[in-house]
PDB file of N, CA, C and O in Angstrom, chain B, residues numbered from 101:
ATOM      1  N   UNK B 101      -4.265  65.498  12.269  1.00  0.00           N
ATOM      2  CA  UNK B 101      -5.462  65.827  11.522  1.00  0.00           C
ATOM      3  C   UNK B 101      -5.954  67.221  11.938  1.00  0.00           C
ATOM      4  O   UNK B 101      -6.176  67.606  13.086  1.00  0.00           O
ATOM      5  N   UNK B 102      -6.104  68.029  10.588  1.00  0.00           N
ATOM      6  CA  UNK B 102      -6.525  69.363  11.180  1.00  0.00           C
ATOM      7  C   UNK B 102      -7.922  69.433  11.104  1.00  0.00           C
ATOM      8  O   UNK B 102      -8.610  68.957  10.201  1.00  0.00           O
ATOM      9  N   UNK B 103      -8.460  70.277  12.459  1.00  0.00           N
ATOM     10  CA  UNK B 103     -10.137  70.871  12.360  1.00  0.00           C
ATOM     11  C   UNK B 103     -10.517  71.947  12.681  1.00  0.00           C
ATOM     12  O   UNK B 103      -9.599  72.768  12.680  1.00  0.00           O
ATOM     13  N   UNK B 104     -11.636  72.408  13.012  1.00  0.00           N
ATOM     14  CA  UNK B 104     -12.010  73.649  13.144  1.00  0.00           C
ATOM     15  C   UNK B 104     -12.902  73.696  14.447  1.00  0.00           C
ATOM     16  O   UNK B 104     -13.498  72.663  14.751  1.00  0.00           O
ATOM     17  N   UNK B 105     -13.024  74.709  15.164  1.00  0.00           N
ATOM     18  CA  UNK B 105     -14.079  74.432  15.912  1.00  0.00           C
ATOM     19  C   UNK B 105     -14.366  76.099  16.758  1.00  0.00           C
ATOM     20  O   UNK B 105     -13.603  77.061  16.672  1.00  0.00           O
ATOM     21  N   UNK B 106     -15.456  76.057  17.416  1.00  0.00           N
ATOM     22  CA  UNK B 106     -15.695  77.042  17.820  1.00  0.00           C
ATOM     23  C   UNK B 106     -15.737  77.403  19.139  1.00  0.00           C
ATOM     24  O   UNK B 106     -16.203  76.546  19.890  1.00  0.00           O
ATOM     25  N   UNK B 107     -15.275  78.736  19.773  1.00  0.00           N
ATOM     26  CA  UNK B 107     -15.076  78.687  21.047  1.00  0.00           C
ATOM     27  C   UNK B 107     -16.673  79.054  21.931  1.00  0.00           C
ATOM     28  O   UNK B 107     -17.413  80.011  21.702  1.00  0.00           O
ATOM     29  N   UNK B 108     -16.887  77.866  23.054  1.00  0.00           N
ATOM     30  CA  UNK B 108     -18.150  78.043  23.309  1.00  0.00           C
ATOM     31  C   UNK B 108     -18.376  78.915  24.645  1.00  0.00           C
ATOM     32  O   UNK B 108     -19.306  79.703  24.817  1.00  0.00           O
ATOM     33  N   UNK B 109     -17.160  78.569  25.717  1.00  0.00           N
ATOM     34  CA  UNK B 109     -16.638  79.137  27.133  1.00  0.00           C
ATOM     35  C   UNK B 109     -15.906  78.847  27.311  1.00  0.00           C
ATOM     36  O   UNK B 109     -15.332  78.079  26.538  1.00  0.00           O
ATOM     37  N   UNK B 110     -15.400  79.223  28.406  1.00  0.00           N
ATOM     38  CA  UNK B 110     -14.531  79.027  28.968  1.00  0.00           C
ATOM     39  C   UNK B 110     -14.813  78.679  30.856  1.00  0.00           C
ATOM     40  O   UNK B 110     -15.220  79.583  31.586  1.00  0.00           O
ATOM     41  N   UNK B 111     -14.491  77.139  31.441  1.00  0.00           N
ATOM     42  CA  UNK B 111     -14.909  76.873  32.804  1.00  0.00           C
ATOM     43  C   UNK B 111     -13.661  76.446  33.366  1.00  0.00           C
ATOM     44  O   UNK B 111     -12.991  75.489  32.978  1.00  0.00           O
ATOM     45  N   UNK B 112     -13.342  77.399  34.515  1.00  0.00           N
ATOM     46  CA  UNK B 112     -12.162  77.276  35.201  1.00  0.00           C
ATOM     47  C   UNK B 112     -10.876  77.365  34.046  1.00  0.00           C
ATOM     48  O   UNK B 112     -10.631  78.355  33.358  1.00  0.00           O
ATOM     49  N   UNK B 113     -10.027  75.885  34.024  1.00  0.00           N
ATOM     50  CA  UNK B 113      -9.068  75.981  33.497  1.00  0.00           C
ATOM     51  C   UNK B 113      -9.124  75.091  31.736  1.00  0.00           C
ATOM     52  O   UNK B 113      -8.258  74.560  31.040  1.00  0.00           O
ATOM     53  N   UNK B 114     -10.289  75.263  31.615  1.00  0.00           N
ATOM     54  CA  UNK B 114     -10.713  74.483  30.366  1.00  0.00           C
ATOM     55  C   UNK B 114     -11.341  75.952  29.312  1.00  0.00           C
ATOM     56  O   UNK B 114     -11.710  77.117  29.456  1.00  0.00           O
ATOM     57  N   UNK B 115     -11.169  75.077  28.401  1.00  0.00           N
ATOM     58  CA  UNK B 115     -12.342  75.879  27.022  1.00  0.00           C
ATOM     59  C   UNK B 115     -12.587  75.118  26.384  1.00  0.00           C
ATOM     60  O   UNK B 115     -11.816  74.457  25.688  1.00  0.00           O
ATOM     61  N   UNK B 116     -13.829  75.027  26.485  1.00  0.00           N
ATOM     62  CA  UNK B 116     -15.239  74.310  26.002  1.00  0.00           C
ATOM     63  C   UNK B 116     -15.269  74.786  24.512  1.00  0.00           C
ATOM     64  O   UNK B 116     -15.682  75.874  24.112  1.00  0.00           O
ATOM     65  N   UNK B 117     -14.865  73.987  23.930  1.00  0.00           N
ATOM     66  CA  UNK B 117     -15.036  74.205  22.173  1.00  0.00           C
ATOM     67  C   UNK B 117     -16.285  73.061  21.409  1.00  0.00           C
ATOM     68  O   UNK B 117     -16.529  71.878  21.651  1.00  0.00           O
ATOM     69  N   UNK B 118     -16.792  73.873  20.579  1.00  0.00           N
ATOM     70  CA  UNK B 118     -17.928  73.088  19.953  1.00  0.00           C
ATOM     71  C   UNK B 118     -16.983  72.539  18.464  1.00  0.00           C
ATOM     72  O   UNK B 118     -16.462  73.302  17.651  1.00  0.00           O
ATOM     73  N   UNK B 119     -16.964  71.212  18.423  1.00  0.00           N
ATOM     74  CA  UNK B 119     -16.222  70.887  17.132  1.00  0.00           C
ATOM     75  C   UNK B 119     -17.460  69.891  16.988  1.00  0.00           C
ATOM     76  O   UNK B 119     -17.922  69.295  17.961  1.00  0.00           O
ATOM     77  N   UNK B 120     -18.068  69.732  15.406  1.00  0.00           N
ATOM     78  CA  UNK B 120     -18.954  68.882  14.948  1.00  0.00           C
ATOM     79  C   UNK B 120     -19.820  68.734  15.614  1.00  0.00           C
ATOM     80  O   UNK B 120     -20.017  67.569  15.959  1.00  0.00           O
ATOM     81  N   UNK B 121     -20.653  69.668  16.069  1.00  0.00           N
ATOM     82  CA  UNK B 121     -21.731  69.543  17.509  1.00  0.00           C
ATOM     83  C   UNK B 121     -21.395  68.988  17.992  1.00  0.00           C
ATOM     84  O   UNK B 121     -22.036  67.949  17.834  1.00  0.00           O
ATOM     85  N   UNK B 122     -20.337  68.797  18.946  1.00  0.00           N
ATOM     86  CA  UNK B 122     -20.038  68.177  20.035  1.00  0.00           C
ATOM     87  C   UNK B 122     -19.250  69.175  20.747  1.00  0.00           C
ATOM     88  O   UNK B 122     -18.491  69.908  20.113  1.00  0.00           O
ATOM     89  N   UNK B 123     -19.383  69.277  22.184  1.00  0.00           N
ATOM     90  CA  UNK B 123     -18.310  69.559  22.904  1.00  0.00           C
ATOM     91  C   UNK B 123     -17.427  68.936  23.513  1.00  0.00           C
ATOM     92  O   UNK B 123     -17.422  67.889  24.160  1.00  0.00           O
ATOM     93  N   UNK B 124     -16.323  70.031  23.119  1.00  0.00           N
ATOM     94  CA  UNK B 124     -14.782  69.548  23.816  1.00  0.00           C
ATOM     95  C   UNK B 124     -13.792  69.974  24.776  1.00  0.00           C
ATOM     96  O   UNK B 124     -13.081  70.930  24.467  1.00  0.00           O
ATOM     97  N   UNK B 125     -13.690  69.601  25.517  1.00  0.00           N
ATOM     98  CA  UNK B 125     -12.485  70.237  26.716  1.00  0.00           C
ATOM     99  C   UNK B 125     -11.231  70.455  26.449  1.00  0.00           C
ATOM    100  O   UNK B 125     -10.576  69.450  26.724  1.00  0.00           O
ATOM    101  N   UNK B 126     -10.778  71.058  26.157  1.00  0.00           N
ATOM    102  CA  UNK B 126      -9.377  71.743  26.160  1.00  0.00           C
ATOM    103  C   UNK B 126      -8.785  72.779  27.675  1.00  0.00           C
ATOM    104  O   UNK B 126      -9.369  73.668  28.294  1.00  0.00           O
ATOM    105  N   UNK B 127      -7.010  71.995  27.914  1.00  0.00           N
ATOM    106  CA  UNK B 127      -6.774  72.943  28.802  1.00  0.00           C
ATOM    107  C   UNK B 127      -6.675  74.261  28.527  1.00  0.00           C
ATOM    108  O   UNK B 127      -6.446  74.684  27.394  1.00  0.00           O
ATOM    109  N   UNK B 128      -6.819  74.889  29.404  1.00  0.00           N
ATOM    110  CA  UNK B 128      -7.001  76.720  29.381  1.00  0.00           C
ATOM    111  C   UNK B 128      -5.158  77.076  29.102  1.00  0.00           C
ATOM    112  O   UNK B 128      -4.666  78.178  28.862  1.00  0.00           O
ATOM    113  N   UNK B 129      -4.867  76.539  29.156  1.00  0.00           N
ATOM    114  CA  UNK B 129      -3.027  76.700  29.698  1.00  0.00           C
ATOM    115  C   UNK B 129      -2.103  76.627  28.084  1.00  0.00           C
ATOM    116  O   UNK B 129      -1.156  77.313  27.699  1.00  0.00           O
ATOM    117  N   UNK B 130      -2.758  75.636  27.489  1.00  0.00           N
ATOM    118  CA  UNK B 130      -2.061  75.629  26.474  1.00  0.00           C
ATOM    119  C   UNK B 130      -2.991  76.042  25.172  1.00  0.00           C
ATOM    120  O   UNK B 130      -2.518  75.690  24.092  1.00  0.00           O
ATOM    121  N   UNK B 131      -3.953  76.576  25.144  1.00  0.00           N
ATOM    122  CA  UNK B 131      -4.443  77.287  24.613  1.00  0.00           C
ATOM    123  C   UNK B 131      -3.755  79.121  24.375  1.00  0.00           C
ATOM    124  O   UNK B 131      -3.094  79.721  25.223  1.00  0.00           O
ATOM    125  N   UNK B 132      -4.169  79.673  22.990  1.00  0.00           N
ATOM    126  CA  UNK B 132      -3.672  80.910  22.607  1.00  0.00           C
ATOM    127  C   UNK B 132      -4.290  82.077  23.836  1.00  0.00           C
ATOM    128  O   UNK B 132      -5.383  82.085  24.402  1.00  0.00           O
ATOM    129  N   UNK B 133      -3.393  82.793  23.937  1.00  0.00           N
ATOM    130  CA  UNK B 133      -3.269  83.826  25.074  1.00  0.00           C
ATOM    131  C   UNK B 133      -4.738  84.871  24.620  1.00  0.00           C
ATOM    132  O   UNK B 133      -5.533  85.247  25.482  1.00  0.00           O
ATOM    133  N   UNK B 134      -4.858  85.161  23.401  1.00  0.00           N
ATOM    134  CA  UNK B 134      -5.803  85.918  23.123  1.00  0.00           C
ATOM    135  C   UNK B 134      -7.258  85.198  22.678  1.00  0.00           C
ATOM    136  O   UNK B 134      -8.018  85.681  21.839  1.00  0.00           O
ATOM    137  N   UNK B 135      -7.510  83.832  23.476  1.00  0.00           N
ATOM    138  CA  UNK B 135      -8.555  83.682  22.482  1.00  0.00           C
ATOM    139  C   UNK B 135     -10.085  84.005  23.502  1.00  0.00           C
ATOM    140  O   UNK B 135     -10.245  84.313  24.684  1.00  0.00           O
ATOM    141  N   UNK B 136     -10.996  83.759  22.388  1.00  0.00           N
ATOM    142  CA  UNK B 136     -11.997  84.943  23.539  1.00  0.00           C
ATOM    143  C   UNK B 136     -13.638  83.364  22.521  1.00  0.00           C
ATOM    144  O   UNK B 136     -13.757  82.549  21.607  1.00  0.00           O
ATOM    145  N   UNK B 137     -14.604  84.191  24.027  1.00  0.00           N
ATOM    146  CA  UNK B 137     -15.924  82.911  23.554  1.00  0.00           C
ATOM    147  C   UNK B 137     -16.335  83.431  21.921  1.00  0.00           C
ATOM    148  O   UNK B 137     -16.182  84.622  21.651  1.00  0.00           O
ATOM    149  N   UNK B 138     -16.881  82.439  20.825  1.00  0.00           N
ATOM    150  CA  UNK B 138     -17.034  82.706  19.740  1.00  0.00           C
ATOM    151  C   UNK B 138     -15.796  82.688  18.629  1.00  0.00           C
ATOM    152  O   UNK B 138     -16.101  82.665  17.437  1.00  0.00           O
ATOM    153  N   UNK B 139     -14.570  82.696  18.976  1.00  0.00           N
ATOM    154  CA  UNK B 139     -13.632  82.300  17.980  1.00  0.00           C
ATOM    155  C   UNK B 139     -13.709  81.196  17.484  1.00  0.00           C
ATOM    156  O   UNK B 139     -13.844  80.095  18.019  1.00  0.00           O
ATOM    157  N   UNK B 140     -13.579  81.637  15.892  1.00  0.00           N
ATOM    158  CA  UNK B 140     -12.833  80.072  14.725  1.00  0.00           C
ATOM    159  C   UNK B 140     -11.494  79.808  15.469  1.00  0.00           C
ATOM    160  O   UNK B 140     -10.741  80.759  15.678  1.00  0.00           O
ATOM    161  N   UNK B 141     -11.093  78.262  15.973  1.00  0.00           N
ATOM    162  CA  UNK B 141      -9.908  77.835  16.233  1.00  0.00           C
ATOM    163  C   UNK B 141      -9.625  76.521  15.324  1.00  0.00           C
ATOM    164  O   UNK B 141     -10.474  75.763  14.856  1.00  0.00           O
ATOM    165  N   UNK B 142      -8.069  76.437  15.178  1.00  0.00           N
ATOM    166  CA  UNK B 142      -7.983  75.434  14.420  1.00  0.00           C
ATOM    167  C   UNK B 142      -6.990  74.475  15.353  1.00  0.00           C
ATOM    168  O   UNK B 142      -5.987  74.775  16.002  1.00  0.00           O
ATOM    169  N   UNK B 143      -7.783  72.993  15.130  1.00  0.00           N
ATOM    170  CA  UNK B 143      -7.279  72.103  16.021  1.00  0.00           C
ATOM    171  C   UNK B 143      -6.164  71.317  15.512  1.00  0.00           C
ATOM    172  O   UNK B 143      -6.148  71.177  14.289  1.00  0.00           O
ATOM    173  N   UNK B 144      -5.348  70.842  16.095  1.00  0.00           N
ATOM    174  CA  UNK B 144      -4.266  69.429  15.555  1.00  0.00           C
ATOM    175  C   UNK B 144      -4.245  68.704  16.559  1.00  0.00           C
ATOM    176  O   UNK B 144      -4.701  69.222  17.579  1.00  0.00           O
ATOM    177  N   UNK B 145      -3.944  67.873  16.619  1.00  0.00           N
ATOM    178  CA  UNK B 145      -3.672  66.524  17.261  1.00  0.00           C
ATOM    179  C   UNK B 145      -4.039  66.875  19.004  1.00  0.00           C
ATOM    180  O   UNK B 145      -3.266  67.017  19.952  1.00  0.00           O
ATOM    181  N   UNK B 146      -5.556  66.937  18.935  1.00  0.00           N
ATOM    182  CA  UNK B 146      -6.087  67.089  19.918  1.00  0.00           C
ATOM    183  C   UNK B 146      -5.397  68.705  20.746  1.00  0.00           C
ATOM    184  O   UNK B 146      -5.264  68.761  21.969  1.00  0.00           O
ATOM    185  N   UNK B 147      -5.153  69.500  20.123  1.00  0.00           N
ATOM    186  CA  UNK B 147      -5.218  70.575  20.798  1.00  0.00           C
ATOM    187  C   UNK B 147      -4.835  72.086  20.038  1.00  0.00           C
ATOM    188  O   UNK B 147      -3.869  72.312  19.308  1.00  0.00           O
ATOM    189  N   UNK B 148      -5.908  73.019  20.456  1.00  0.00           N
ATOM    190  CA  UNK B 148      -5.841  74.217  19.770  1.00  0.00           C
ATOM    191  C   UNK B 148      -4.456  74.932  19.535  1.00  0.00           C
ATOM    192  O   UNK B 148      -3.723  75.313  20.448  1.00  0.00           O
ATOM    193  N   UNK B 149      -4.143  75.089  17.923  1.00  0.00           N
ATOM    194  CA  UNK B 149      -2.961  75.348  17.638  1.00  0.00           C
ATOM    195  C   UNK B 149      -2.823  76.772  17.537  1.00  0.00           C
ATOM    196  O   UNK B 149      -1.849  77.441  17.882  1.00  0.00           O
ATOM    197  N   UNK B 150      -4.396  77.346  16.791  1.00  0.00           N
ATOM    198  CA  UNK B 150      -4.173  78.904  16.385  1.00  0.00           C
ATOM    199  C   UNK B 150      -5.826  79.114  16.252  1.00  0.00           C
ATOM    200  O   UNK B 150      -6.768  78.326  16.326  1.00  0.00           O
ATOM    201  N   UNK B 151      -5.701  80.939  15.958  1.00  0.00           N
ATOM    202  CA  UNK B 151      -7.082  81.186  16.103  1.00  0.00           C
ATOM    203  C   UNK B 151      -6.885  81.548  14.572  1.00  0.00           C
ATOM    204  O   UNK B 151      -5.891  81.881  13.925  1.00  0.00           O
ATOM    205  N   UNK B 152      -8.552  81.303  14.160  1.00  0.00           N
ATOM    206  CA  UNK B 152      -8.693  81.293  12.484  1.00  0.00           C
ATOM    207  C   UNK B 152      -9.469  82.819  12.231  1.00  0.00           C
ATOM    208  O   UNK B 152     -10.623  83.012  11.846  1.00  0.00           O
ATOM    209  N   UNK B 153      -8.622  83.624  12.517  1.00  0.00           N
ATOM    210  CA  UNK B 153      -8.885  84.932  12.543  1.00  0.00           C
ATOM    211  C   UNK B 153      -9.916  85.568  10.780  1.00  0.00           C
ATOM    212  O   UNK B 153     -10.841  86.379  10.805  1.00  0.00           O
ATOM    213  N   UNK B 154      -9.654  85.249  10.176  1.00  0.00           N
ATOM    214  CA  UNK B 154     -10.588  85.553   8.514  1.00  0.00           C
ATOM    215  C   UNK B 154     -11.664  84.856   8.793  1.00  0.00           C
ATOM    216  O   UNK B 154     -12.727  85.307   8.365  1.00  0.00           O
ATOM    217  N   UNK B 155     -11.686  83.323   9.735  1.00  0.00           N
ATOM    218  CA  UNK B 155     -13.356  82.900   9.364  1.00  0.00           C
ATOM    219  C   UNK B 155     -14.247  83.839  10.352  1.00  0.00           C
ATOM    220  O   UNK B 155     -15.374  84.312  10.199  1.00  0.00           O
ATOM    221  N   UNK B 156     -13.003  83.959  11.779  1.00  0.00           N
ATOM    222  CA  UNK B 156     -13.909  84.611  13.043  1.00  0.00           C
ATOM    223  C   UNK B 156     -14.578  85.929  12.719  1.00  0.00           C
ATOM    224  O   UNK B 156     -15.644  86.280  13.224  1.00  0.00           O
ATOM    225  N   UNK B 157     -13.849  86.672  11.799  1.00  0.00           N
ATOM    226  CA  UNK B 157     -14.462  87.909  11.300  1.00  0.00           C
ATOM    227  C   UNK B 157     -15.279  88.081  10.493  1.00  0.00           C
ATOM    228  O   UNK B 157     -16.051  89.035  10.385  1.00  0.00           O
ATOM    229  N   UNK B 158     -15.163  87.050   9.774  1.00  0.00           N
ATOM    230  CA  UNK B 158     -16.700  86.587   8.659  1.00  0.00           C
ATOM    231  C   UNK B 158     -17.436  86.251   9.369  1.00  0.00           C
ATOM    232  O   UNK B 158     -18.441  86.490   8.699  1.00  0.00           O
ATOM    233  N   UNK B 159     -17.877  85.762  10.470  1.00  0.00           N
ATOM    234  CA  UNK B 159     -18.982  84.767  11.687  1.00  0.00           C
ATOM    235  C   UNK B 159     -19.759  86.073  12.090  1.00  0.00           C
ATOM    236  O   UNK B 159     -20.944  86.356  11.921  1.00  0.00           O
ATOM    237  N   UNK B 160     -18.478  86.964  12.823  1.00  0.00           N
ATOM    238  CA  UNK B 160     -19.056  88.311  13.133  1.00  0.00           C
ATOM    239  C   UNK B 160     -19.783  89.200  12.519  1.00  0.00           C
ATOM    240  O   UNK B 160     -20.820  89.756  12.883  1.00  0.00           O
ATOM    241  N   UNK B 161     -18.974  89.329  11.256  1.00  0.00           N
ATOM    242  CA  UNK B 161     -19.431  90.705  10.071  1.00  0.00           C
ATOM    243  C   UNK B 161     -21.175  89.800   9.820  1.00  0.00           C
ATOM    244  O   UNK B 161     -22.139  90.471   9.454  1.00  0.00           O
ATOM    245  N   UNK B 162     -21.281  88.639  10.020  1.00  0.00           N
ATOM    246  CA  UNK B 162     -22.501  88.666   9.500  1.00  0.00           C
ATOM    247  C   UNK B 162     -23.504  88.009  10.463  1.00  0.00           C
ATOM    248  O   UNK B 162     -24.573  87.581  10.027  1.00  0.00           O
ATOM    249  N   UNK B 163     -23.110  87.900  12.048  1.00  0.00           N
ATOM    250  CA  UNK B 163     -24.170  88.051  12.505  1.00  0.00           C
ATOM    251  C   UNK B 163     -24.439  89.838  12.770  1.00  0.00           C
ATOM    252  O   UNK B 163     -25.526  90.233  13.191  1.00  0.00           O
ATOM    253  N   UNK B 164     -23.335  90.766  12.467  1.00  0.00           N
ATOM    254  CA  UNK B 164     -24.058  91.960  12.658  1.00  0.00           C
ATOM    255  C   UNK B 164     -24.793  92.203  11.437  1.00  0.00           C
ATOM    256  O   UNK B 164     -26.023  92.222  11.392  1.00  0.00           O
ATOM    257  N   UNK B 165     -24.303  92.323  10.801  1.00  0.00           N
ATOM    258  CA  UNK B 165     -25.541  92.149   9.478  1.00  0.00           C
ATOM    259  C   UNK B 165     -27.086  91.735  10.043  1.00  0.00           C
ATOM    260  O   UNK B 165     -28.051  92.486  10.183  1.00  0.00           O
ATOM    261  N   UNK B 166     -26.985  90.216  10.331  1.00  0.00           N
ATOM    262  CA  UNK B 166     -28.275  89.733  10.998  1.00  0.00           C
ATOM    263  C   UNK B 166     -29.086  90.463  12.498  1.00  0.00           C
ATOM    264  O   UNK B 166     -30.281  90.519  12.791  1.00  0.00           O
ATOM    265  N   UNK B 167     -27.723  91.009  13.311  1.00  0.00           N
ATOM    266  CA  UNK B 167     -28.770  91.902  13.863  1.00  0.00           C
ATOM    267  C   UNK B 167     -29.428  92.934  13.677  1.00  0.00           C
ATOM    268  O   UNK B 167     -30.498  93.287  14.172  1.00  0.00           O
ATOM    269  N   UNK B 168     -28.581  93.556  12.745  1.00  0.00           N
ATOM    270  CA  UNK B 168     -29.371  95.091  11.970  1.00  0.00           C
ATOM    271  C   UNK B 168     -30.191  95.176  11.674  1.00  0.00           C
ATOM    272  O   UNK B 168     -30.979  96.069  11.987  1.00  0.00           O
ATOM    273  N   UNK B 169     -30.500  93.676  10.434  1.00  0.00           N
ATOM    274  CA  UNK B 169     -31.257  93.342  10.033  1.00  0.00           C
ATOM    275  C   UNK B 169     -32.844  93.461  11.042  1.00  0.00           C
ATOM    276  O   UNK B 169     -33.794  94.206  10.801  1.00  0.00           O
ATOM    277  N   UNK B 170     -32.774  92.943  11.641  1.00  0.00           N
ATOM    278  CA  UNK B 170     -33.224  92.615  13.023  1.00  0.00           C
ATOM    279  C   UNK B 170     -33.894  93.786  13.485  1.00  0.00           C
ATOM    280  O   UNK B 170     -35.117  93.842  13.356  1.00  0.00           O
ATOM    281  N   UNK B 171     -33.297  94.684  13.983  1.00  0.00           N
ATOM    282  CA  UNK B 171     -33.630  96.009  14.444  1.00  0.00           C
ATOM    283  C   UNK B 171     -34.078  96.888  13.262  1.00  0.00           C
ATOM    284  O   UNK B 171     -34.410  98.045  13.516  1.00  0.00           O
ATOM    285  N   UNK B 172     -34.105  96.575  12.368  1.00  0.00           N
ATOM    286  CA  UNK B 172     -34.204  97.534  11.256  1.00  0.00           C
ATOM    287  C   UNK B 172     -33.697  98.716  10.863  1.00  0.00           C
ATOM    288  O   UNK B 172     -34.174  99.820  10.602  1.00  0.00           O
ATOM    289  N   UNK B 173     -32.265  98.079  10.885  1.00  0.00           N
ATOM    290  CA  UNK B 173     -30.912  99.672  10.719  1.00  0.00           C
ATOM    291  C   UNK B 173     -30.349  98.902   9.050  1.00  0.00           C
ATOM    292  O   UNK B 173     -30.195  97.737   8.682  1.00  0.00           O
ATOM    293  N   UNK B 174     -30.251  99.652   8.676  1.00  0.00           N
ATOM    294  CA  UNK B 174     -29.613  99.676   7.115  1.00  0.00           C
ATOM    295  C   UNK B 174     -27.837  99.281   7.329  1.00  0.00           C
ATOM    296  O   UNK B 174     -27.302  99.962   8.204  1.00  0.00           O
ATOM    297  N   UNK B 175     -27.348  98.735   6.946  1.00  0.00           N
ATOM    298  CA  UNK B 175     -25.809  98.569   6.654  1.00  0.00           C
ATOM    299  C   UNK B 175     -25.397  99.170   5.647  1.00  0.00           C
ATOM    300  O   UNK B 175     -26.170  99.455   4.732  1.00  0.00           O
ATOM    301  N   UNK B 176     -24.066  99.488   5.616  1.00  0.00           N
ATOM    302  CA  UNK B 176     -23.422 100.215   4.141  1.00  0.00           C
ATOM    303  C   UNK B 176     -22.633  99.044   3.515  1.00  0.00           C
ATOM    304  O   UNK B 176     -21.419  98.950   3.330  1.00  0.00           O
ATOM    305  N   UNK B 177     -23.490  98.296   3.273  1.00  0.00           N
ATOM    306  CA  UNK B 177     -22.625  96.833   2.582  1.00  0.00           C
ATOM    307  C   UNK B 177     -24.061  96.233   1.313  1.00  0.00           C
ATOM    308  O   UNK B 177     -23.888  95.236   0.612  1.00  0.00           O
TER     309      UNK B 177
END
């Protein structure tokens, strides 16, 4: 069964992923070499297969949006 979830930390040899408001432990070991706190990951059969690189950059592109917003800087979008 595939899911999605988000990377919350990382403690010791685990990463703490938020799937369905919940957190989840995953080993650090068999997890992707590049993945970093705040990535879309996509899960299978209890363990992170790949990082969901198009949603993670949509998550991003628009909390900067929301901080600009924020500070009151204009975007070119």
């Amino acid at each position: 069964m595939k899911q999605t979830g988000i990377v919350d930390r990382f403690e010791g040899d685990q990463v703490v992923v938020e799937v369905n408001g919940k957190m989840v432990n995953f080993p650090r070991a068999d997890a992707p070499a590049m993945l970093a706190e705040g990535m879309v990951v996509i899960l299978r059969d209890g363990r992170i297969t790949e990082i969901d690189q198009i949603e993670t950059q949509r998550i991003e592109d628009d909390m900067r949006r929301r901080f600009e917003r924020i500070l009151g800087k204009q975007t070119d979008e």
